[in-house]
C-alpha positions as CSV (number, residue, x, y, z in Angstrom):
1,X,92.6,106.5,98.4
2,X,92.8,107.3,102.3
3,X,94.9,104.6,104.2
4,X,94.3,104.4,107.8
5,X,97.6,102.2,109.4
6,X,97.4,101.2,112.9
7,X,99.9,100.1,115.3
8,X,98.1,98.4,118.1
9,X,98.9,98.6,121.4
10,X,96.5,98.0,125.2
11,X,97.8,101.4,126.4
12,X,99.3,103.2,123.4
13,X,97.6,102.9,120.1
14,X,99.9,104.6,116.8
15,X,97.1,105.6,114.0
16,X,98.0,107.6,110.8
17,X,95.9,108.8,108.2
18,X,98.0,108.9,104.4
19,X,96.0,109.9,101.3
20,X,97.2,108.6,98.1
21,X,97.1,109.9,94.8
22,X,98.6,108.7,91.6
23,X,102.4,109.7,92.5
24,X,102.0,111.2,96.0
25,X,101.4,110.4,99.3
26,X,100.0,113.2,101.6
27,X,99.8,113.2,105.4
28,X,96.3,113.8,106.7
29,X,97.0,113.2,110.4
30,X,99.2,110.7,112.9
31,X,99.5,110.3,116.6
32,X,98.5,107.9,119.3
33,X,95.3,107.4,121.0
34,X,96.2,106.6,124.9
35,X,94.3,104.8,127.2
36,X,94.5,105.1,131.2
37,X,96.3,102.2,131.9
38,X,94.1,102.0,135.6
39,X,91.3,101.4,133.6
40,X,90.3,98.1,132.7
41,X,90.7,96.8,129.2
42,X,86.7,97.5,128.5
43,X,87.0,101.1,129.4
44,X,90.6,100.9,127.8
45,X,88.9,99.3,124.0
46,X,85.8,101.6,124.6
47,X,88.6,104.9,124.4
48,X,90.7,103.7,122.0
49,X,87.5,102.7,119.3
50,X,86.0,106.0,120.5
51,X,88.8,108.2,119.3
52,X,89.7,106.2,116.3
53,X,85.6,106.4,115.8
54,X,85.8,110.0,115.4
55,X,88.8,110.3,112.8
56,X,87.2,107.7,110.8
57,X,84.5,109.8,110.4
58,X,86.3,112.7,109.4
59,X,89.2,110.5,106.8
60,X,86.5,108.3,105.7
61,X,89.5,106.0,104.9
62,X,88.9,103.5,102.7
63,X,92.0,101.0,103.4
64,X,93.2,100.0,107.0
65,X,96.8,98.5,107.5
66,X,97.5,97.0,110.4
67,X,100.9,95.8,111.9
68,X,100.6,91.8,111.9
69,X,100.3,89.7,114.6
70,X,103.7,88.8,116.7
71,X,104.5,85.5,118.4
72,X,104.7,87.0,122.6
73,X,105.8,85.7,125.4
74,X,103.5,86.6,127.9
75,X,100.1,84.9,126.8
76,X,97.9,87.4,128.5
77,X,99.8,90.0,127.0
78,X,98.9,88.6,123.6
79,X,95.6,87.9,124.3
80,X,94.8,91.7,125.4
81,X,96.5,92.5,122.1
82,X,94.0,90.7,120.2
83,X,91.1,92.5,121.9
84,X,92.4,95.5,120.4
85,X,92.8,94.5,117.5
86,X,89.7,92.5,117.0
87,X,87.6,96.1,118.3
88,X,90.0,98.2,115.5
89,X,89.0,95.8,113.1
90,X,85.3,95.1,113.8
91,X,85.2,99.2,113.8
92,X,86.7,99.6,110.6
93,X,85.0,96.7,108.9
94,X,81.4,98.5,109.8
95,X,82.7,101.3,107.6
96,X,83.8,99.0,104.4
97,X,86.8,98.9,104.5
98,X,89.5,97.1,103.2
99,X,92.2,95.2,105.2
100,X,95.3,94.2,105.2
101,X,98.2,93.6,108.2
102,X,102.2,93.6,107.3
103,X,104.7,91.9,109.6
104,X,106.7,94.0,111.5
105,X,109.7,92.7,109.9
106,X,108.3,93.7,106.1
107,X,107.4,97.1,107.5
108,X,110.9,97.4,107.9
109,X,111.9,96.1,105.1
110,X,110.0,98.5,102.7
111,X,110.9,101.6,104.7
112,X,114.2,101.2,105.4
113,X,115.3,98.3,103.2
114,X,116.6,96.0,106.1
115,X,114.0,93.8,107.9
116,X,115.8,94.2,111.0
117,X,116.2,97.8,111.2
118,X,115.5,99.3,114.9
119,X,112.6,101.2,115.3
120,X,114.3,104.8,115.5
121,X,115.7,103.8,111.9
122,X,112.2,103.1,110.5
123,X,111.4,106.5,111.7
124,X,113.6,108.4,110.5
125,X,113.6,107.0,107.4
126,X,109.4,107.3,106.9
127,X,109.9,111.0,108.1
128,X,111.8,111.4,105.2
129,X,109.9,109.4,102.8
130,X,106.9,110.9,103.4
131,X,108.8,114.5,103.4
132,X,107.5,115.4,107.3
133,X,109.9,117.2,109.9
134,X,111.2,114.8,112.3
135,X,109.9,115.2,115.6
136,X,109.6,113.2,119.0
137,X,106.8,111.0,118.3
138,X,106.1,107.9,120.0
139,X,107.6,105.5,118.2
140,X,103.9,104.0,117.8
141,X,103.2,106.8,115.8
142,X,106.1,106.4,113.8
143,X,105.4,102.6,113.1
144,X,101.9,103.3,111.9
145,X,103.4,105.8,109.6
146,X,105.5,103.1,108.6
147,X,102.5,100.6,108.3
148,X,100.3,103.2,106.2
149,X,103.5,104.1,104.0
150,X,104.3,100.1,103.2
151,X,100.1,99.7,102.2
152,X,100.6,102.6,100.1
153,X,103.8,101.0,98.3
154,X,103.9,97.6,98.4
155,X,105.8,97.5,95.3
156,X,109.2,98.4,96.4
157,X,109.8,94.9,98.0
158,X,108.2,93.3,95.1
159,X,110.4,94.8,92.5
160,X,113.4,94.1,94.8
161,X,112.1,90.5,94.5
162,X,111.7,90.6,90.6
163,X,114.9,92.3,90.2
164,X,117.2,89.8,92.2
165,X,114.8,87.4,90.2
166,X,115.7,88.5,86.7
167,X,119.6,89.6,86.9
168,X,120.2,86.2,88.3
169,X,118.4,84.4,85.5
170,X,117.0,81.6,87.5
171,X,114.1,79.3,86.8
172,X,110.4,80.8,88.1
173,X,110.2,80.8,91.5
174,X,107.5,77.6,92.6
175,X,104.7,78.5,95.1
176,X,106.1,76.7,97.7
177,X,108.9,79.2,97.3
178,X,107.3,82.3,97.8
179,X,105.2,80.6,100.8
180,X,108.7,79.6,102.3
181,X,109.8,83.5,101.5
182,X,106.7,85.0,103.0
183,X,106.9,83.1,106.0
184,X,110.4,83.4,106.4
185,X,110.0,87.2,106.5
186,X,106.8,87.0,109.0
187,X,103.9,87.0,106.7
188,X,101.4,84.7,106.7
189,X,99.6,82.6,103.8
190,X,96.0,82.7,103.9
């Protein structure tokens, strides 16, 4: 399975390509598409789709992971955000694939183990998971690493879950209780 994760951004996109196998994950490619920030946000989405168009044709990923939406302060911001994403999506969607988008703070959790880790934590600690020299990246680059990495292992938190679940011997967790978790760590039920 390919896994294309995607750290939006209006100027600075992070992509990374990870290929997983049964017990390995392998780096195809990461970096960060940038857009002229003079240009306006059509020329801006045309660039970024453009160069993620290309990669997708050579990955043929089949799974895209995208860092979840944020609450923002400045409306517009969050809005122009949103056009990226939407064009990222729409892009990847034409090619069948899968989708799914992590909050920032679970990202952190399952790389580093503390859902408020900083963002040079997080990538130091996905350089060394996914066995890659540390280098100076932009830390969008880092977080899609990060993104791709927690789609490829989504079972660390999980098991952390169970774990605390089972040593503690407590009744079964209701539904309402895993909503409440979820949302308390910046998911979203669907």
């Amino acid at each position: 399975m390919v896994i294309l994760g995607i750290d939006p951004g209006s100027i600075t996109t992070g992509y990374a390509f990870l290929k997983k196998t049964e017990n390995q994950i392998h780096v195809l490619e990461y970096g960060t598409f940038h857009a002229n920030p003079a240009k306006n946000l059509e020329d801006r989405l045309v660039h970024i789709v453009s160069e993620l168009e290309k990669r997708l044709e050579f990955y043929r990923p089949d799974a895209l992971a995208m860092e979840g939406v944020f609450f923002a302060k400045n409306v517009k911001s969050a809005l122009v955000l949103g056009h990226i994403r939407g064009a990222i999506l729409v892009a990847c969607h034409r090619r069948g694939m899968t989708y799914d988008e992590y909050p920032p703070r679970v990202v952190k959790q399952a790389v580093t183990g503390d859902g408020a880790a900083s963002k040079e934590h997080v990538a130091n600690m996905v350089f060394a998971r996914l066995g890659i020299e540390a280098a100076e990246l932009p830390l969008d680059a880092t977080d899609a690493l990060a993104i791709a990495w927690t789609h490829a292992n989504p079972a660390p938190l999980a098991q952390s879950l169970l774990k605390k679940k089972s040593t503690t011997k407590k009744k079964k967790a209701s539904v309402q209780q895993w909503k409440d978790l979820i949302e308390k760590m910046g998911g979203t039920i669907q």
